[in-house]
C-alpha positions, 0 to 999 in steps of 0.5 A, a space after each residue: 538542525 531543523 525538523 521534518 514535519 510528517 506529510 498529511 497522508 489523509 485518513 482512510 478507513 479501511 473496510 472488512 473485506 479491506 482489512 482481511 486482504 491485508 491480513 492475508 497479504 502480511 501473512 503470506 509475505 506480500 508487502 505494499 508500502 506507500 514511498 514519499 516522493 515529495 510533499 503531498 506525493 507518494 507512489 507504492 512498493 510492493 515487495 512480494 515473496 523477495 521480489 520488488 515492484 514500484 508503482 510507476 504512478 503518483 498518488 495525492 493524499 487519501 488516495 494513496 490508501 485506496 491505491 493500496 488497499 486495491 493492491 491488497 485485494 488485487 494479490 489477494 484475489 489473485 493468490 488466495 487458492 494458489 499459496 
C-alpha cells in the first residue's frame, strides 16, 4: 500500500484582524474549511450553525487561504452585532 504525500497548500500568514474573524467565527460556530478536490485544487466548506455550504469555486494553492480568511471576515462583519 503506498503512501499519500499532503498537497502543497502554500503559506499564508494571516493577519490581526485575519486572526480575530477566526477567532470570532470558531467561537460562535461558524466553520470554513478548505476540501482537496485534486492535487493543486481545493474548494471551501462553510459549516454554519448546522447548515452546510460549498463554495462552487476552485482555488490554486496560497489562495485557498486568502479565499478563506475573506469568508471569515465576511461572516464576521456580518454577524458580529447580531449573535
Amino acid at each position: 500500500m503506498g503512501v499519500n504525500k499532503p498537497f502543497d497548500m502554500g503559506d499564508y500568514t494571516p493577519s490581526n484582524e485575519d486572526f480575530k474573524c477566526y477567532d470570532w467565527c470558531i467561537k460562535n460556530d461558524i466553520l470554513i474549511s478548505p476540501i482537496a478536490i485534486r492535487e493543486a485544487r481545493w474548494t471551501i466548506e462553510i459549516y454554519n450553525k448546522g447548515i452546510t455550504n460549498k463554495d462552487p469555486n476552485d482555488y490554486k494553492k496560497v489562495d485557498i487561504w486568502i479565499k478563506v480568511y475573506e469568508y471569515y471576515k465576511y461572516y464576521y462583519y456580518k454577524y458580529e452585532n447580531k449573535i
